[in-house]
N, CA, C and O of each residue as an XYZ file, in Angstrom:
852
protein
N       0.837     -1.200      0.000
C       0.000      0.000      0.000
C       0.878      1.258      0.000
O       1.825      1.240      0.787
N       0.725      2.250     -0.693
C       1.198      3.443     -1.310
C       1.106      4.339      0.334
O       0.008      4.703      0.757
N       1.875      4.496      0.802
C       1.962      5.361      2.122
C       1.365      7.137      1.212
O       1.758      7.692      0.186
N       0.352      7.479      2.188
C       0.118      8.928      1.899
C       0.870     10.132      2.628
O       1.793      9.882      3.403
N       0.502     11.321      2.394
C       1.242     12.224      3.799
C       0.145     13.296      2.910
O      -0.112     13.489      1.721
N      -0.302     13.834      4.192
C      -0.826     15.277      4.166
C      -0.257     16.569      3.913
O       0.129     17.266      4.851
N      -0.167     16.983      2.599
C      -0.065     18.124      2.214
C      -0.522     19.500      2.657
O       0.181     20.458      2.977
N      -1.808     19.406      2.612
C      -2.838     20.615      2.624
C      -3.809     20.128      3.734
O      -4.309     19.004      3.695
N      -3.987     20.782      4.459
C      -4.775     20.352      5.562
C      -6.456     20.823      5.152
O      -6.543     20.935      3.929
N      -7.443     21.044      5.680
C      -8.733     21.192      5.159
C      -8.761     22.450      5.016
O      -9.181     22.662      3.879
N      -8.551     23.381      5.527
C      -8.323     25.022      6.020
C      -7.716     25.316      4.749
O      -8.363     25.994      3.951
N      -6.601     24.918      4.453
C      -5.885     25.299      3.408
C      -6.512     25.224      2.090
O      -6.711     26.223      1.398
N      -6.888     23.783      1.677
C      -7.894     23.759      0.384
C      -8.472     24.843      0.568
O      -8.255     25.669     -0.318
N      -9.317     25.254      1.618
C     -10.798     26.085      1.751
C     -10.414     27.412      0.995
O     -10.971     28.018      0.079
N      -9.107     27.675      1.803
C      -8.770     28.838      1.623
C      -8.087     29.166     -0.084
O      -7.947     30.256     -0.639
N      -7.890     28.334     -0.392
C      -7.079     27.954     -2.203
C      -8.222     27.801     -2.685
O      -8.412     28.523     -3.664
N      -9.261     27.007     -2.339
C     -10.515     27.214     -3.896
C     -11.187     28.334     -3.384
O     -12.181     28.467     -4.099
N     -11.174     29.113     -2.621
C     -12.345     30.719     -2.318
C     -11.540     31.645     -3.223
O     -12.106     32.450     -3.964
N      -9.981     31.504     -3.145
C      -8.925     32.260     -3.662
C      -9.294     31.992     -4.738
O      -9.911     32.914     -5.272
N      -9.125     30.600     -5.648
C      -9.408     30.717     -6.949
C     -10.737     30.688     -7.263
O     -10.660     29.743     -8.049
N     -11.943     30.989     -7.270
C     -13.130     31.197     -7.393
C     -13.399     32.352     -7.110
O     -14.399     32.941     -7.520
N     -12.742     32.712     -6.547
C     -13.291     34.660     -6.412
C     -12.086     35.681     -7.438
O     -12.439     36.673     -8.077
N     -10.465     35.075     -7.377
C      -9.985     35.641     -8.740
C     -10.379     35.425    -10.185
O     -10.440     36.199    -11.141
N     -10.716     33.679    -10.000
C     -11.288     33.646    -11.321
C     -12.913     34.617    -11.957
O     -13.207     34.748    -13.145
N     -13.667     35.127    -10.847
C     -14.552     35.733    -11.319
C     -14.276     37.460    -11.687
O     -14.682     38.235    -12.553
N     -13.325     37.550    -10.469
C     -12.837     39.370    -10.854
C     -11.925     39.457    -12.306
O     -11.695     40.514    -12.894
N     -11.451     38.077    -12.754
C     -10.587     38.104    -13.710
C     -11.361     37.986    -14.927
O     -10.857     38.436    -15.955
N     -12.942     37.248    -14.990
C     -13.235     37.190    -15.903
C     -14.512     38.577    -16.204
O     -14.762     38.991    -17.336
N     -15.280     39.191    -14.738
C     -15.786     40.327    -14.662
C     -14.896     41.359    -15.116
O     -15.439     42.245    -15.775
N     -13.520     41.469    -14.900
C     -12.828     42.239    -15.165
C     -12.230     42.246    -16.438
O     -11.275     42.998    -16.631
N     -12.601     41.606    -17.228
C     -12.082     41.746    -19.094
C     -13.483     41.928    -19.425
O     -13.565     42.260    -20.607
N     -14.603     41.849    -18.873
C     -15.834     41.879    -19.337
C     -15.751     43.887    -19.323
O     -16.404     44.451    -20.201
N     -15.016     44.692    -18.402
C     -15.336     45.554    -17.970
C     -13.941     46.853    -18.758
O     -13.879     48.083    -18.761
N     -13.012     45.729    -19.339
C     -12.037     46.347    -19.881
C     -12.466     46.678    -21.374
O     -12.190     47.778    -21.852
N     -13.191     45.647    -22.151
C     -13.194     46.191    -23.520
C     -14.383     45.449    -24.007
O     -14.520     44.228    -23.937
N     -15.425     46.488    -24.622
C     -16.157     45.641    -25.377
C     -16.363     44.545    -25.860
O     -17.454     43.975    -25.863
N     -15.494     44.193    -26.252
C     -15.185     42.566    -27.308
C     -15.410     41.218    -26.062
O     -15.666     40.083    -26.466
N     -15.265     41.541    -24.402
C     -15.676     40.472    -23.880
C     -16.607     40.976    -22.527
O     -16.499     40.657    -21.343
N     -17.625     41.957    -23.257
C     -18.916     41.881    -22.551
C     -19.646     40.834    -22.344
O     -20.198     40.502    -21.295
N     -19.647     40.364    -23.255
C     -20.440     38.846    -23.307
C     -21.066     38.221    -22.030
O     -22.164     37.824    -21.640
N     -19.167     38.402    -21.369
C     -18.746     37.637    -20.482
C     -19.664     37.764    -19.047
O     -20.001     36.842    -18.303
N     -19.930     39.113    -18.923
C     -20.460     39.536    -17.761
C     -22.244     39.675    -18.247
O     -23.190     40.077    -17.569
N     -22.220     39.293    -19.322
C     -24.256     38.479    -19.784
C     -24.399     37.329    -18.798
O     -25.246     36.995    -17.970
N     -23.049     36.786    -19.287
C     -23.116     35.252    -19.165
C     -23.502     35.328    -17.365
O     -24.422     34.759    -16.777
N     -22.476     36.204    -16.826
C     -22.574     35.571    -15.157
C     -23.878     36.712    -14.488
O     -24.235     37.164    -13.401
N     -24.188     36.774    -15.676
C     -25.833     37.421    -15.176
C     -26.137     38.968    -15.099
O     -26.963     39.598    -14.438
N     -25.152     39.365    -16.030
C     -25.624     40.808    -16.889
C     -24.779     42.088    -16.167
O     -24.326     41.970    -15.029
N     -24.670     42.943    -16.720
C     -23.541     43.981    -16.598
C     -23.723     44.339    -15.166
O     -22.856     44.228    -14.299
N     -24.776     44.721    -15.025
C     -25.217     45.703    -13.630
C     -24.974     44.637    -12.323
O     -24.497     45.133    -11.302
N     -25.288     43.210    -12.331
C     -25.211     42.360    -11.171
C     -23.680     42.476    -11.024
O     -23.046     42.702     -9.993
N     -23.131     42.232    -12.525
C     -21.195     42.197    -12.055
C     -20.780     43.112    -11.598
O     -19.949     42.992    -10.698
N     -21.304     44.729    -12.155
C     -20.523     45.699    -11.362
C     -20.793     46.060    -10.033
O     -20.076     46.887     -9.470
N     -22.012     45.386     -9.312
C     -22.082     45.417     -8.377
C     -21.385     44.360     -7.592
O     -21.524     44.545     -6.383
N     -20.788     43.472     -7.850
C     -20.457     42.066     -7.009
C     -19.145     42.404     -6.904
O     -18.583     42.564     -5.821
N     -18.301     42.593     -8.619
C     -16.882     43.359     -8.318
C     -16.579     43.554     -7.411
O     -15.577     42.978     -6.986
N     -17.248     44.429     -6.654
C     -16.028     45.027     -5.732
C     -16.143     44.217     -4.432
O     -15.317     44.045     -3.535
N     -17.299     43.804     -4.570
C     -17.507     42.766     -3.162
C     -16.638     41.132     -3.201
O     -16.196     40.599     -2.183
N     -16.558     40.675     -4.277
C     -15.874     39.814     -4.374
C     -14.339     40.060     -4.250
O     -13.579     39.196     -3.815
N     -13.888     41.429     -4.705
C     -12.496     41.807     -4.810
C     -12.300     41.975     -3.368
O     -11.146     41.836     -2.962
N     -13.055     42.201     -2.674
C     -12.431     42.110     -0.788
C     -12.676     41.180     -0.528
O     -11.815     40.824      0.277
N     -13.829     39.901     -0.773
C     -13.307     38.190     -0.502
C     -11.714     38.036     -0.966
O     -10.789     37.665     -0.243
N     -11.639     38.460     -2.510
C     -10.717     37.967     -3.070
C      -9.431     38.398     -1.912
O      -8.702     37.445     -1.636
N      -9.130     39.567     -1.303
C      -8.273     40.238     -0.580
C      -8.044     39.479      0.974
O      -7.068     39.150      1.648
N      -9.668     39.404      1.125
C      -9.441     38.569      2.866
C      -8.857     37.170      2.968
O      -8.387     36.602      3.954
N      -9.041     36.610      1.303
C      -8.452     35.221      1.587
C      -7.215     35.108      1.708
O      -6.680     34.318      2.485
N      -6.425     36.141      0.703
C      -4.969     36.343      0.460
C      -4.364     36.597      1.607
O      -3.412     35.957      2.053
N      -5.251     38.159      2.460
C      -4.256     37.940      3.554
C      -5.037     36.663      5.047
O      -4.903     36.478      6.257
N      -5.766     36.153      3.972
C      -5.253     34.311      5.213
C      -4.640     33.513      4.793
O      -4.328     32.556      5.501
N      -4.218     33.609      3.421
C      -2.926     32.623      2.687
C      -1.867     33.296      4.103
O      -1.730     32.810      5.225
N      -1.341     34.356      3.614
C      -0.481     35.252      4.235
C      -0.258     34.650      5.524
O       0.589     33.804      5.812
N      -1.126     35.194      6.268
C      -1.147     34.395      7.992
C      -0.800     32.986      7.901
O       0.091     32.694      8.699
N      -1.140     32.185      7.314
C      -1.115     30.262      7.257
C       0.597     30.468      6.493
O       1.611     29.957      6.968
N       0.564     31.070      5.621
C       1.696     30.070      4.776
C       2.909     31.676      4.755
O       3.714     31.858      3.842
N       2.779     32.438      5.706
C       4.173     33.235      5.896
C       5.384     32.760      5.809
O       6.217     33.060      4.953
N       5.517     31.940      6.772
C       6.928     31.295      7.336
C       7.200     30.067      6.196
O       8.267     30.244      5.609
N       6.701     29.255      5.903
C       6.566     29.016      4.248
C       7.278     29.169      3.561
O       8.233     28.538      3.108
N       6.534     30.712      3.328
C       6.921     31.335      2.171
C       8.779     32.446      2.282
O       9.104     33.248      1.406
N       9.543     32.174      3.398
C      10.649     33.213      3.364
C      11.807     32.080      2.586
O      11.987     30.879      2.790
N      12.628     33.266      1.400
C      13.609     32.228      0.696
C      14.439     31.947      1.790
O      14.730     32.573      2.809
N      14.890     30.359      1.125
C      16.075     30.002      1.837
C      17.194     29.768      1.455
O      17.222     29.489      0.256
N      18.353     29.755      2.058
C      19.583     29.611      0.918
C      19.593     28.153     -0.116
O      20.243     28.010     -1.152
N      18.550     27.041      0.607
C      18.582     26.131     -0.403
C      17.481     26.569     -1.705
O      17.372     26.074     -2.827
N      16.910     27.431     -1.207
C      16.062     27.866     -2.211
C      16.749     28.943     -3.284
O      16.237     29.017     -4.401
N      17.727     29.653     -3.011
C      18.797     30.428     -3.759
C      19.591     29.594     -4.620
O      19.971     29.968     -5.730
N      19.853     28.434     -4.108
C      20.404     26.861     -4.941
C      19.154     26.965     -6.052
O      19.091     27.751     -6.998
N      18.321     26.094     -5.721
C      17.708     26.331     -6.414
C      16.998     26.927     -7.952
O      16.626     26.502     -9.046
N      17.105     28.118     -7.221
C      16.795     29.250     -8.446
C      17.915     28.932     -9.644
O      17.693     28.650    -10.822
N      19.043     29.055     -9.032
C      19.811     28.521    -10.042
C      20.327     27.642    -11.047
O      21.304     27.650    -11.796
N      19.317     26.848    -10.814
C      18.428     25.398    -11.383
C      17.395     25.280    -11.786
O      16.828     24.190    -11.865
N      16.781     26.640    -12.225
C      15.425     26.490    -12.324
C      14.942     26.026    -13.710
O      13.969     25.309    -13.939
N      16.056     26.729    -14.852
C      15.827     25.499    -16.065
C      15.685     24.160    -15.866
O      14.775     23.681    -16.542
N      16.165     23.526    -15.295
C      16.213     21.852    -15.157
C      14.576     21.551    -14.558
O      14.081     20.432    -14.422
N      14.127     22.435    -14.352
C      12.969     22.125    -13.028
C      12.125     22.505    -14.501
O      11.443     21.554    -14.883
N      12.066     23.557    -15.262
C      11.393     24.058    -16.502
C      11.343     22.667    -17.277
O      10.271     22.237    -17.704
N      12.448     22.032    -17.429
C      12.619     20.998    -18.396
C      12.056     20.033    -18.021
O      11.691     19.287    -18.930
N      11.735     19.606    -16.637
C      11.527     18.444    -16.270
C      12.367     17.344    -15.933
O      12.161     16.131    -15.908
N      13.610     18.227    -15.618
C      14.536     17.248    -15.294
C      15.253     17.003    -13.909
O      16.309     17.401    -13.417
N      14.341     16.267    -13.534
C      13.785     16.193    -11.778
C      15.039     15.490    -11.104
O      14.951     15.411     -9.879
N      16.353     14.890    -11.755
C      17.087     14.800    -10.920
C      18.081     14.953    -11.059
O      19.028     14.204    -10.820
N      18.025     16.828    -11.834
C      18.995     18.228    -11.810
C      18.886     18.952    -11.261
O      19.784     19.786    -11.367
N      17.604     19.312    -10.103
C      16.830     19.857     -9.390
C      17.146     19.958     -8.369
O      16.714     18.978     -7.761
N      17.959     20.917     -7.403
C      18.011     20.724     -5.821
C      16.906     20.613     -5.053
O      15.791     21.014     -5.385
N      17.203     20.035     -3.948
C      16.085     19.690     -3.155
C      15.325     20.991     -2.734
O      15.774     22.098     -2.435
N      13.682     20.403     -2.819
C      13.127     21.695     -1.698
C      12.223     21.684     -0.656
O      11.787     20.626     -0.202
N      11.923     22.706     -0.264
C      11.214     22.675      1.400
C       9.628     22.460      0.773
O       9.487     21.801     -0.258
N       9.049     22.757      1.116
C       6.974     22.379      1.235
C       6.987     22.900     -0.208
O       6.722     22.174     -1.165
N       7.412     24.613     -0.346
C       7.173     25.367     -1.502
C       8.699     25.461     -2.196
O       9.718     25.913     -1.674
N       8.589     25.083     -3.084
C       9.871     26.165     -3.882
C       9.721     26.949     -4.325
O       8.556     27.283     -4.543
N      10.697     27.680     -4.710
C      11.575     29.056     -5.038
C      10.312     29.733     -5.738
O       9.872     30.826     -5.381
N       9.645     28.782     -7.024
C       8.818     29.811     -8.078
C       7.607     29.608     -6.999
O       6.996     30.563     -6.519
N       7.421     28.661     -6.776
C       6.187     28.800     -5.436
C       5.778     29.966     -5.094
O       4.785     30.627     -5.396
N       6.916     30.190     -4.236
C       7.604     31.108     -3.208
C       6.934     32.588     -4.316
O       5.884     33.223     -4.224
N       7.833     32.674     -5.076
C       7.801     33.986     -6.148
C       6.394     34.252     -6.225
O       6.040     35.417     -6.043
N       5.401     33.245     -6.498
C       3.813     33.031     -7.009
C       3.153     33.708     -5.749
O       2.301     34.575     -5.942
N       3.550     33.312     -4.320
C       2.762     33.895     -3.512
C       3.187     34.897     -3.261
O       2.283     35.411     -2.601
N       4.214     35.802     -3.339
C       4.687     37.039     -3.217
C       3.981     38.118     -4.059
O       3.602     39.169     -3.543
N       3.816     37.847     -5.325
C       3.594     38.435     -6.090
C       1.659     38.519     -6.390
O       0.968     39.260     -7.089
N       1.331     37.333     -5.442
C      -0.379     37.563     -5.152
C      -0.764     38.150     -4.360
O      -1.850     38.712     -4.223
N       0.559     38.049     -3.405
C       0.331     39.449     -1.903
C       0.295     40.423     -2.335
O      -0.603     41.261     -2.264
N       1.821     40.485     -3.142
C       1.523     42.155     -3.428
C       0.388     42.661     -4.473
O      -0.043     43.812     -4.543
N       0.081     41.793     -5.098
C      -0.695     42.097     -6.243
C      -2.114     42.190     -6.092
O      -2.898     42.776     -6.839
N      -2.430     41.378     -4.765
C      -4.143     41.809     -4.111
C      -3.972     42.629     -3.520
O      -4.953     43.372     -3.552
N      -2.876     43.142     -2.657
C      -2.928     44.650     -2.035
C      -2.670     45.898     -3.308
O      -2.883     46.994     -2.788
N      -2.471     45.977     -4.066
C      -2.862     47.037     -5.400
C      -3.887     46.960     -6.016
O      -4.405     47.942     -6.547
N      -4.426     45.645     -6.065
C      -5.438     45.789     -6.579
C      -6.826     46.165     -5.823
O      -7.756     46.738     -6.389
N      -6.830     45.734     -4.383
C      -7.757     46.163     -3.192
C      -7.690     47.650     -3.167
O      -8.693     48.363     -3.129
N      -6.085     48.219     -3.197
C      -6.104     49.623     -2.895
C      -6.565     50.727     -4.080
O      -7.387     51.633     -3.945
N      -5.953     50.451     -5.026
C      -6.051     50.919     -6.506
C      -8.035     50.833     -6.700
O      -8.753     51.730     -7.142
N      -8.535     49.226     -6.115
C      -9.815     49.142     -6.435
C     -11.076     49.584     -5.817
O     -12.180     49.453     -6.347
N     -10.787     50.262     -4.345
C     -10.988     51.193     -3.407
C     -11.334     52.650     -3.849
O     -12.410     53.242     -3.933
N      -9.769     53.100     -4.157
C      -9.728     54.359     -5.003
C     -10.683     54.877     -5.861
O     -11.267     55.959     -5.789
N     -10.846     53.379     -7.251
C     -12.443     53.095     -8.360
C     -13.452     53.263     -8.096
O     -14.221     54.089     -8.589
N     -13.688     52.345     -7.081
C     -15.132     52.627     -6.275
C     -15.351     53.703     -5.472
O     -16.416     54.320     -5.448
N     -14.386     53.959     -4.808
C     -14.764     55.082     -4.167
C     -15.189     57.097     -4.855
O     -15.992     57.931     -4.438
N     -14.185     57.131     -5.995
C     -14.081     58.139     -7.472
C     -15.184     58.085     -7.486
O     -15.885     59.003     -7.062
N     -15.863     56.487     -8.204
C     -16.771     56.827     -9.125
C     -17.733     57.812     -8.043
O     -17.974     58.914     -8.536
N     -18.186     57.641     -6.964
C     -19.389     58.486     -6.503
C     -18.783     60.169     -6.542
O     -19.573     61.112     -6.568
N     -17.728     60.305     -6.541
C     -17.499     61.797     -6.190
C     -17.562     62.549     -8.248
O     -17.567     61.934     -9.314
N     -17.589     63.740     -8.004
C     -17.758     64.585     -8.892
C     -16.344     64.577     -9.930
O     -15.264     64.088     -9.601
N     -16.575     65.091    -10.954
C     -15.431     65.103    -11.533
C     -13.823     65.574    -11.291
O     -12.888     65.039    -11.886
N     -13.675     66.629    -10.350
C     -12.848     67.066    -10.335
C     -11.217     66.002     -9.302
O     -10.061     66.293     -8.994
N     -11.908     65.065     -9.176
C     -11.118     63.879     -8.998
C     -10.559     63.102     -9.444
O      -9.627     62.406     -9.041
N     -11.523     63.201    -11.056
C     -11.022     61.991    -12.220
C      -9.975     61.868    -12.734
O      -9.922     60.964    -13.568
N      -8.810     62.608    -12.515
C      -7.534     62.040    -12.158
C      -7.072     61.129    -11.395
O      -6.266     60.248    -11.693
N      -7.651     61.356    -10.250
C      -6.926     60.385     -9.213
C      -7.651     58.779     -9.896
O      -6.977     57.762    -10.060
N      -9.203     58.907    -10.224
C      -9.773     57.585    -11.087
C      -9.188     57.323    -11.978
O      -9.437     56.175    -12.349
N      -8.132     58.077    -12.858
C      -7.631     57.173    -13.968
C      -6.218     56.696    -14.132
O      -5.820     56.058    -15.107
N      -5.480     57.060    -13.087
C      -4.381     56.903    -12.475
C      -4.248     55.493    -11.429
O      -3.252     54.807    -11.199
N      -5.691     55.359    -10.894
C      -6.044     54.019    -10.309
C      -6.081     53.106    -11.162
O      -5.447     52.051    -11.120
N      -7.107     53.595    -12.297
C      -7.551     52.421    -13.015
C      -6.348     51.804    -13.737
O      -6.448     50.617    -14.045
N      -4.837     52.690    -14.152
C      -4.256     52.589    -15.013
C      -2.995     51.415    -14.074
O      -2.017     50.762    -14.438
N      -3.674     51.627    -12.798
C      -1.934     50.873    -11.348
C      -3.062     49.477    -11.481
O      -2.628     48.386    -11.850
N      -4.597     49.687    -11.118
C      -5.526     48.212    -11.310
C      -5.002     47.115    -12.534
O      -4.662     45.933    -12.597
N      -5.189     48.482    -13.615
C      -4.708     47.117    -15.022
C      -3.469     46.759    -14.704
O      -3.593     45.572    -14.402
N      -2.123     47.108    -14.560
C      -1.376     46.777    -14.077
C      -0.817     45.336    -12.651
O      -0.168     44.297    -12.538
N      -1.385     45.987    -12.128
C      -1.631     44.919    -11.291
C      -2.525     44.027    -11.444
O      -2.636     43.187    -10.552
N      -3.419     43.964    -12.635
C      -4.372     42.813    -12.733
C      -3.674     42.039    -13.655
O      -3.708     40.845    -13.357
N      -2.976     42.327    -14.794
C      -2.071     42.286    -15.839
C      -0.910     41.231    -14.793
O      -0.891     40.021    -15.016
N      -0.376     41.583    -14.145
C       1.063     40.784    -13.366
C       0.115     39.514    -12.946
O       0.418     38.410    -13.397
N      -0.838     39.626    -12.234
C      -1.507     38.372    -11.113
C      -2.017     37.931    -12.224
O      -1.889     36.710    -12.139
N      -2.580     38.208    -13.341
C      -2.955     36.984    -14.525
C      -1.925     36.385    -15.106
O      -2.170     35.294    -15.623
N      -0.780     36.814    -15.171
C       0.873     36.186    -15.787
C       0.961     35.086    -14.495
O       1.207     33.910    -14.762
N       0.842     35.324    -13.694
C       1.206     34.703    -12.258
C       0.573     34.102    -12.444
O       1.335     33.173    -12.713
N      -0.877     33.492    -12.640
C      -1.775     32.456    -12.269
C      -1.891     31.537    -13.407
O      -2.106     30.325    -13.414
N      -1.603     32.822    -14.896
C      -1.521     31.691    -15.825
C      -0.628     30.523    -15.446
O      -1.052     29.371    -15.540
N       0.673     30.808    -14.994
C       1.856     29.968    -14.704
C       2.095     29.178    -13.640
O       3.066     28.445    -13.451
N       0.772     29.446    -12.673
C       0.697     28.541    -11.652
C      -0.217     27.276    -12.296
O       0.092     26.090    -12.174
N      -1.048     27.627    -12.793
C      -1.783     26.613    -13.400
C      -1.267     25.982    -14.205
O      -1.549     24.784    -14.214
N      -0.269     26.518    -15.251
C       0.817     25.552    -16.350
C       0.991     24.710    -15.609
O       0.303     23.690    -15.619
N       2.323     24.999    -14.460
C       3.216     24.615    -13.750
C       2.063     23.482    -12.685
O       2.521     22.384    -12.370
N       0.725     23.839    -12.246
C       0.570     22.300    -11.451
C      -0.218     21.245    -11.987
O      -0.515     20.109    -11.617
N      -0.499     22.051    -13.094
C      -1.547     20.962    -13.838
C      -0.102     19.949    -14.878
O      -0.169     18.721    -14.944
N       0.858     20.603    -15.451
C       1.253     20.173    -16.631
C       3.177     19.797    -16.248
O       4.000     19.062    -16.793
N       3.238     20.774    -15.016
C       5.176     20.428    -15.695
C       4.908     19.199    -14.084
O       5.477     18.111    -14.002
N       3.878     19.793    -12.926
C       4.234     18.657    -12.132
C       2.789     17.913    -11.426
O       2.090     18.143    -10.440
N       2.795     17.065    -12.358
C       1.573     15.855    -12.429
C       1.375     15.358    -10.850
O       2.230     14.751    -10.206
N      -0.030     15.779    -10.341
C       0.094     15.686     -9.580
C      -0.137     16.795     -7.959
O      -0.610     16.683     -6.828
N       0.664     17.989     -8.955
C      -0.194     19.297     -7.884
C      -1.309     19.615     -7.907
O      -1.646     19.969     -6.777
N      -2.182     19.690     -8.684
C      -3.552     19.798     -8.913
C      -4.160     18.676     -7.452
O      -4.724     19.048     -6.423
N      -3.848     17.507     -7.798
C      -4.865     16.594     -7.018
C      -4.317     16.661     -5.470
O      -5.152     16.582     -4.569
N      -2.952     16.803     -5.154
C      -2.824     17.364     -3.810
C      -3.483     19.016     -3.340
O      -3.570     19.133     -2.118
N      -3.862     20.048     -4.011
C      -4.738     20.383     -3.698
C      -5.882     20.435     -3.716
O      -6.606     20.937     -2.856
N      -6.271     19.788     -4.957
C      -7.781     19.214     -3.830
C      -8.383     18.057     -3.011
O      -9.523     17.838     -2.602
N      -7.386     17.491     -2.929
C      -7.349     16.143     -1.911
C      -6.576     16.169     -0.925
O      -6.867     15.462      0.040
N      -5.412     16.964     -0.890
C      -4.839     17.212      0.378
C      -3.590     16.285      0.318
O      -2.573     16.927      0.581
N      -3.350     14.953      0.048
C      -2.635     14.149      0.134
C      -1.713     13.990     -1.002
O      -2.143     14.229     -2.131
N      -0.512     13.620     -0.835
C       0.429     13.298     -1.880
C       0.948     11.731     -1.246
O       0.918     11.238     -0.118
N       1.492     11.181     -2.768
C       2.514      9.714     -2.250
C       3.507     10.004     -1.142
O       2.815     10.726     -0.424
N       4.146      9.951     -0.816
C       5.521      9.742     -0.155
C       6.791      9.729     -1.313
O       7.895     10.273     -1.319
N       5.993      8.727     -2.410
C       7.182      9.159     -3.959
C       7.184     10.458     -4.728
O       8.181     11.010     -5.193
N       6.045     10.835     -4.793
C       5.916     12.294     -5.004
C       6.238     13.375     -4.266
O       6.518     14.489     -4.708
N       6.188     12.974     -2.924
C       7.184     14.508     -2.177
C       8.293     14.046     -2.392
O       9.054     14.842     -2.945
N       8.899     12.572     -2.065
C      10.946     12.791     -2.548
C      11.324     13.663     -3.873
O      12.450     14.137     -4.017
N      10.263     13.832     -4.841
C      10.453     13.454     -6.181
C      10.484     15.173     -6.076
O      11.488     15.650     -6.605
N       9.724     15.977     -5.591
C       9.064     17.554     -5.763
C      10.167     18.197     -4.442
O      11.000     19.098     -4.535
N       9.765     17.285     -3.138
C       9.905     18.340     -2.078
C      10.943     17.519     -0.887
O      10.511     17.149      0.204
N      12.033     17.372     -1.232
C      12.785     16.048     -0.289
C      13.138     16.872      0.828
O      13.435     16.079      1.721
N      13.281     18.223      1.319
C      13.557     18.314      2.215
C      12.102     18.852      3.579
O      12.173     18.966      4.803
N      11.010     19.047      2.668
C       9.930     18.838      3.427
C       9.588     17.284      3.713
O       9.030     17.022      4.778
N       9.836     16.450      2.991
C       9.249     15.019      3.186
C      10.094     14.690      4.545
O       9.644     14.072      5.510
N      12.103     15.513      4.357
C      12.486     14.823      5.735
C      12.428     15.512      6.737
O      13.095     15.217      7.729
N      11.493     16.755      6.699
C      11.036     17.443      7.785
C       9.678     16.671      8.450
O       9.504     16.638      9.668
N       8.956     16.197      7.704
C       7.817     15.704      7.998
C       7.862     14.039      8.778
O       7.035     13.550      9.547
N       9.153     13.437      8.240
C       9.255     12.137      8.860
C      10.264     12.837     10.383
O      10.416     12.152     11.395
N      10.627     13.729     10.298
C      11.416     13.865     11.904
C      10.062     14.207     12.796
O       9.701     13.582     13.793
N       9.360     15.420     12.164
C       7.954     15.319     12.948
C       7.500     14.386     13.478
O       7.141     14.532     14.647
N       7.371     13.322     12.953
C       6.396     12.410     12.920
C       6.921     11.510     14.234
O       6.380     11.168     15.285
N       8.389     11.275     13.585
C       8.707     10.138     14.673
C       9.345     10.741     16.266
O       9.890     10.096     17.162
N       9.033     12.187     16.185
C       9.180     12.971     17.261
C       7.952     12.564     18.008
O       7.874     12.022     19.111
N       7.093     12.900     17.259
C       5.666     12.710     17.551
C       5.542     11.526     18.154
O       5.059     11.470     19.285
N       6.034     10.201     17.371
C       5.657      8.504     17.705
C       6.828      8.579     19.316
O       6.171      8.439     20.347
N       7.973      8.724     19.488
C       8.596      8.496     20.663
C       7.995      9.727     22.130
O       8.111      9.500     23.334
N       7.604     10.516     21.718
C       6.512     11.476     22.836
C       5.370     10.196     23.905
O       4.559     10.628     24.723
């Protein structure tokens, strides 16, 4: 029998599909809202006026989850010098050539990069999207500060869609296998040596700390 180990605890999924279910809707409300050509989009999830009202309410789900990624997976997320190894290997890891790859902790290096760049990138877009909502009610003589927002929003919506496109490449396609540990929580024991060997031998010292207690 295939020994399992817990990846993602229940909290964590929760908090990863609210994250992707509430970006995926500001991402797709939000091209609905950028250019004509994909209005469509915001018919489809039930017509212009329901999206521009949900926007902004979903964009502070989208914000509260991030900063509970943040809280859960901080310490996580700080590089480490094996993770500086790493980086410097990161073609081999591109290629798929898993045993050119230095070892890594829970997350590696581009991991690492992915959640940095969703922190910072939901706090511009919360703040920048604040700014939007808040403009639109005031009178014109503000509409500077509204198009100066809107112009840091695309921007920052622009980076976190590069980012997510490449998280999704990267767990659906270069490593078979991330997908179903997050939504099942569990990985082999051959699959963390294979991805994450120095979390797998963090997790067996746990453990048998745990068993001699």
């Amino acid at each position: 029998m295939t020994h399992r180990l817990v990846r993602y605890d229940f909290g964590e999924r929760l908090m990863h599909t609210l994250a992707a279910l509430a970006y995926l809707y500001l991402l797709l409300t939000g091209l609905a809202f950028w250019t004509p050509a994909f209005y469509w989009i915001a018919v489809v999830l039930g017509g212009g006026y329901l999206s521009r009202v949900l926007h902004p309410w979903i964009g502070l789900l989208f914000a509260a989850t991030v900063l509970w990624m943040f809280v859960v997976w901080r310490r996580d997320m700080r590089v480490t010098p094996e993770d500086r190894t790493w980086r410097r290997a990161i073609r081999h890891y591109i290629r798929n050539e898993d045993d050119k790859v230095p070892p890594a902790w829970r997350f590696n290096f581009g991991q690492k990069q992915l959640f940095w760049l969703m922190v910072f990138g939901a706090a511009a877009l919360l703040l920048t999207g604040i700014v939007m909502w808040l403009v639109a009610s005031i009178p014109g003589e503000l509409s500077a500060v509204g198009q100066i927002a809107t112009l840091l929003h695309a921007v920052a919506a622009l980076a976190t869609i590069a980012g997510f496109i490449i998280h999704v490449y990267m767990g659906v396609a270069v490593v078979p296998g991330g997908l179903d540990a997050v939504i099942h929580g569990e990985v082999t024991e051959e699959w963390a040596r294979r991805h994450h060997p120095l979390w797998l031998a963090q997790v067996k010292s746990e453990n048998d700390a745990r068993s001699r207690e």
